[in-house]
KOLDREN-952832 format. One record per residue (C-alpha): residue number from 1; residue in one letter; x, y negated, z negated. Coordinates in steps of 0.02 Angstrom, whole numbers. Layout:
// residues N
atom nr:NUM | rest:A | x:X | y:Y | z:Z;
...
This chain:
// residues 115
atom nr:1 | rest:X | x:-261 | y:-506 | z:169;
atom nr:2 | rest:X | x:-457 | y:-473 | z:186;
atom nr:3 | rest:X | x:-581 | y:-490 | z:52;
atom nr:4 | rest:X | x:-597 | y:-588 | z:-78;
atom nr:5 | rest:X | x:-493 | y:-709 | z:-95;
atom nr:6 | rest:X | x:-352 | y:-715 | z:-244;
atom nr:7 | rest:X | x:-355 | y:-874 | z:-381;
atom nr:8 | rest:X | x:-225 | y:-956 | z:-452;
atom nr:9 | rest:X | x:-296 | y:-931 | z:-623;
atom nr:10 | rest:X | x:-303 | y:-729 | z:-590;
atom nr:11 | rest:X | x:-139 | y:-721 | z:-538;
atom nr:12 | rest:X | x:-89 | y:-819 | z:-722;
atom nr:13 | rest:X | x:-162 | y:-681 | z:-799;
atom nr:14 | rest:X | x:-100 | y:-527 | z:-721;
atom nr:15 | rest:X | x:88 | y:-595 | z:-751;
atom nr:16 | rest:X | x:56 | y:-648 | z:-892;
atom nr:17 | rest:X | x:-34 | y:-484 | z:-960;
atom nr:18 | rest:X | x:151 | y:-398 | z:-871;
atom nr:19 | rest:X | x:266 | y:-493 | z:-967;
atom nr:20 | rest:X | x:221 | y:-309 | z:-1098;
atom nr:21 | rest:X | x:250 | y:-141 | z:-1052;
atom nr:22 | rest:X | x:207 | y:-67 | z:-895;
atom nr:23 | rest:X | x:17 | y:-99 | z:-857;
atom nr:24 | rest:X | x:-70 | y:11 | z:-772;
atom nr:25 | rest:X | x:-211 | y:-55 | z:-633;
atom nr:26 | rest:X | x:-347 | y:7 | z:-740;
atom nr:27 | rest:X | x:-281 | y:-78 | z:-898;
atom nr:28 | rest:X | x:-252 | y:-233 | z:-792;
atom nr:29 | rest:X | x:-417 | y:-240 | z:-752;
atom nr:30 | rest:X | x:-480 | y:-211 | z:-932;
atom nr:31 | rest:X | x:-368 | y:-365 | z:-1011;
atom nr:32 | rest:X | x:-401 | y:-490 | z:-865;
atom nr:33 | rest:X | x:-577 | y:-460 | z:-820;
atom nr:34 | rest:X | x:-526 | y:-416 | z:-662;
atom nr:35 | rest:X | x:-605 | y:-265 | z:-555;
atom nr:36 | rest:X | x:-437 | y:-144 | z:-530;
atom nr:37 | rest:X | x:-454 | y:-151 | z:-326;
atom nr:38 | rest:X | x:-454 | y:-327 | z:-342;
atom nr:39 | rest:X | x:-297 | y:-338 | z:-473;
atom nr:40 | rest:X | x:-219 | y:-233 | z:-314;
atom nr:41 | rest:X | x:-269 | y:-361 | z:-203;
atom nr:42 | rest:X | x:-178 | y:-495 | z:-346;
atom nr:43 | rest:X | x:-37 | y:-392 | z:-349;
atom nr:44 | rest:X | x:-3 | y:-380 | z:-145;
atom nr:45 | rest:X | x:-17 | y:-580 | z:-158;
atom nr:46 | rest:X | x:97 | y:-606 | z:-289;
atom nr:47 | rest:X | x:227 | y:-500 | z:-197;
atom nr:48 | rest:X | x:198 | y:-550 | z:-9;
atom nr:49 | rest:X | x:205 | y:-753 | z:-73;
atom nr:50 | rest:X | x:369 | y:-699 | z:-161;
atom nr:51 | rest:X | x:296 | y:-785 | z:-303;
atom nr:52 | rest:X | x:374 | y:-629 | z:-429;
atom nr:53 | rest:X | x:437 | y:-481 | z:-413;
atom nr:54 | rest:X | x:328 | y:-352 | z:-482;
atom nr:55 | rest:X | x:384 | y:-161 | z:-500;
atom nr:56 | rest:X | x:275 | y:-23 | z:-520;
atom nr:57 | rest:X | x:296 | y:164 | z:-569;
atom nr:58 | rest:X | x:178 | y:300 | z:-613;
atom nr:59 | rest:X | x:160 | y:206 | z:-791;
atom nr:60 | rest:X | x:84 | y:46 | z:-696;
atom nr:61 | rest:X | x:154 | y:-118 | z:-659;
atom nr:62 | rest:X | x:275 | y:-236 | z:-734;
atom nr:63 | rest:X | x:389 | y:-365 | z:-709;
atom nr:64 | rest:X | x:579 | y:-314 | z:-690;
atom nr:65 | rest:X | x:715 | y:-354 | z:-826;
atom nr:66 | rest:X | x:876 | y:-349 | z:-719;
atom nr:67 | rest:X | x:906 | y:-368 | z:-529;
atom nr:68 | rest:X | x:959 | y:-192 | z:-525;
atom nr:69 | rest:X | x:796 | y:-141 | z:-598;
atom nr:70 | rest:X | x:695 | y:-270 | z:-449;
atom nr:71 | rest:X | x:821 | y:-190 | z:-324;
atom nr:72 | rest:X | x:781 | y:-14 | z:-372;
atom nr:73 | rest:X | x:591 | y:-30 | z:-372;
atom nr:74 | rest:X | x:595 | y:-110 | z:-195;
atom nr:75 | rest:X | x:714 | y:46 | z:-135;
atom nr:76 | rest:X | x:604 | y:161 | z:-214;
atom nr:77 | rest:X | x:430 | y:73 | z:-143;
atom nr:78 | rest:X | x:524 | y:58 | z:39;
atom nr:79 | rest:X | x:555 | y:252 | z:43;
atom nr:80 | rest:X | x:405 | y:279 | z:3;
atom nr:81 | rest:X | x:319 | y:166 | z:148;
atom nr:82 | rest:X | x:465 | y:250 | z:259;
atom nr:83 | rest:X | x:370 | y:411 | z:235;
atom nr:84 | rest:X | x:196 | y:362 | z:246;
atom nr:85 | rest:X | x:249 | y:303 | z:424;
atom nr:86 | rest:X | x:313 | y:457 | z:468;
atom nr:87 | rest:X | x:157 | y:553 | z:414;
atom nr:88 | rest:X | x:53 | y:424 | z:520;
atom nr:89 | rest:X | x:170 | y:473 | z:683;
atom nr:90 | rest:X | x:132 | y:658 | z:635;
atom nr:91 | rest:X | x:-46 | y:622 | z:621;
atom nr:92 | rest:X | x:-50 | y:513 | z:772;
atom nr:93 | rest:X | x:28 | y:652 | z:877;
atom nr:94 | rest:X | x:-94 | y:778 | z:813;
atom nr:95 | rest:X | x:-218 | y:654 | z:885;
atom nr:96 | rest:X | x:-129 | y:653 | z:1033;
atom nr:97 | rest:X | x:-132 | y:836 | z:1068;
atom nr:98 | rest:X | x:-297 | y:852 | z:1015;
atom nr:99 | rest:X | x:-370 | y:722 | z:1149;
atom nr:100 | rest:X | x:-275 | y:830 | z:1294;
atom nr:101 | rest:X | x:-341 | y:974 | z:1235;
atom nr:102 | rest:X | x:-505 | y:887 | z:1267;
atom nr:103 | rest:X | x:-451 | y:822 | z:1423;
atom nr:104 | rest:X | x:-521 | y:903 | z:1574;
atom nr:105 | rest:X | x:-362 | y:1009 | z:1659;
atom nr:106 | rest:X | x:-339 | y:961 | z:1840;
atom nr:107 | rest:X | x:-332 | y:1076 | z:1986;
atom nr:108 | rest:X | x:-233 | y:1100 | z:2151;
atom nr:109 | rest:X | x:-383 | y:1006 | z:2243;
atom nr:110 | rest:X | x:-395 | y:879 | z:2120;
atom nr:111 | rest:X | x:-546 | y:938 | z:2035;
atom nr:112 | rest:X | x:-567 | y:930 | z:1836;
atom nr:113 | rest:X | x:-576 | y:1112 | z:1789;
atom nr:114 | rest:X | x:-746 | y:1162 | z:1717;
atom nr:115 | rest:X | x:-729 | y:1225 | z:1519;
């Protein structure tokens, strides 16, 4: 992870500050002190390190009751990064026709054609 790096002490804080209600980033940010891209960046930590598992829904962030509920959110967060990587292919092959169409076209002698 770039940037800055994440404490111990923030990471105390955001769990503890989820052990409520869903939190959203913003709200996060305004109980901990902590900027909301940065209480992202606290978030990614605490669930690459496997140090909790955190959910997180359009009513913000919190920590799982049940191992259903844990299961769920991971289902529901892997579907989702399924389709962001197939809208990157998409976009990638865009890119891809876009650079032949650039490319110059060649010609019986070998010759790029002129535009």
């Amino acid at each position: 992870m770039s940037g800055q790096p994440v404490e111990a002490e923030e990471i105390r804080v955001i769990l503890d500050a989820l052990y409520q209600t869903p939190v959203t980033k913003v709200r996060l940010g305004v109980l901990t002190g902590i900027s909301t891209r940065h209480v992202e960046r606290v978030i990614s930590h605490i669930r690459a390190e496997s140090i909790a598992l955190v959910a997180s829904g359009p009513d913000g962030y919190w920590l799982p009751t049940t191992l259903a509920e844990a299961e769920e959110n991971i289902e529901r967060r892997h579907s989702r990064a399924i389709r962001q990587m197939e809208t990157l292919q998409g976009e990638r092959a865009l890119i891809r026709r876009m650079r032949d169409a650039e490319a110059p076209r060649p010609t019986l002698w070998g010759v790029g054609a002129v535009a």
